[in-house]
N, C-alpha and C positions, 0 to 999 in steps of 0.2 A: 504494500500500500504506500502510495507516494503522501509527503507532507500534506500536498495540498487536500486527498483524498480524506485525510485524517481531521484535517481541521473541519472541511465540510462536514465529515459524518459529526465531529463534533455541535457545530453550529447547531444541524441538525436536531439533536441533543438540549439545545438552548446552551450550552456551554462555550463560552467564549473565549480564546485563548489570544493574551494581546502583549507586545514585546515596551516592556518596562526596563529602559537601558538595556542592560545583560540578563535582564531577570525576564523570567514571562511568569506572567499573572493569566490565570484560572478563575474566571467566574461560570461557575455552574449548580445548579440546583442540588438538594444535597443528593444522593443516592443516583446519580445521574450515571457518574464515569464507573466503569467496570473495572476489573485486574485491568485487565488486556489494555484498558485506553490510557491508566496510570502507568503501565510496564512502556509502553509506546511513548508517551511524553516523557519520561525519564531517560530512555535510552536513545533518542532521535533529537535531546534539548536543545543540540546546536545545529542541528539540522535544523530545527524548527526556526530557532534564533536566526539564521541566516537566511532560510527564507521569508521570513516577515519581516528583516531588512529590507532583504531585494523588492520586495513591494509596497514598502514605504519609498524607498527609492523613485522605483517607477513612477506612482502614486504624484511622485513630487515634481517630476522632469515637464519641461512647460509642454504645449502641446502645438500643434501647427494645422491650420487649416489651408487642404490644399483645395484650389477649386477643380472639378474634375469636369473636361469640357469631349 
C-alpha cells in the first residue's frame, strides 16, 4: 500500500494525519485506527513525513495559466 493509499483509507476513517514540523499529529476518533494502521504509521513515519512535504510543496508552487487556442 503506497503513503498516499494509506492516508486516504485513513481520511476515510475520519482520521487525519497532518505534518507538524518533524512530528505528525493524529486526529482520529477514539477506536478508529487498528494494529495494522498504528504498525503502518510507525514504521512508514518518514515516509509519511516526506510525502506530506512534497505536497505542501507542490500545494505552494505558484500556478500558471496557459490559454489553450
Amino acid at each position: 500500500m503506497s503513503v498516499a493509499e494509506l492516508l486516504t483509507e485513513l481520511r476515510a476513517l475520519d482520521a487525519h494525519v497532518v505534518l507538524d514540523g518533524e512530528r505528525l499529529r493524529l486526529d482520529a476518533p477514539a477506536g478508529t485506527l487498528t494494529d495494522r494502521h498504528r504498525e503502518q504509521l510507525k514504521a512508514r513515519k518518514q515516509e509519511i513525513v516526506d510525502f506530506l512535504r512534497s505536497a505542501q510543496a507542490l500545494a505552494a508552487q505558484q500556478r500558471a495559466l496557459v490559454p489553450l487556442t
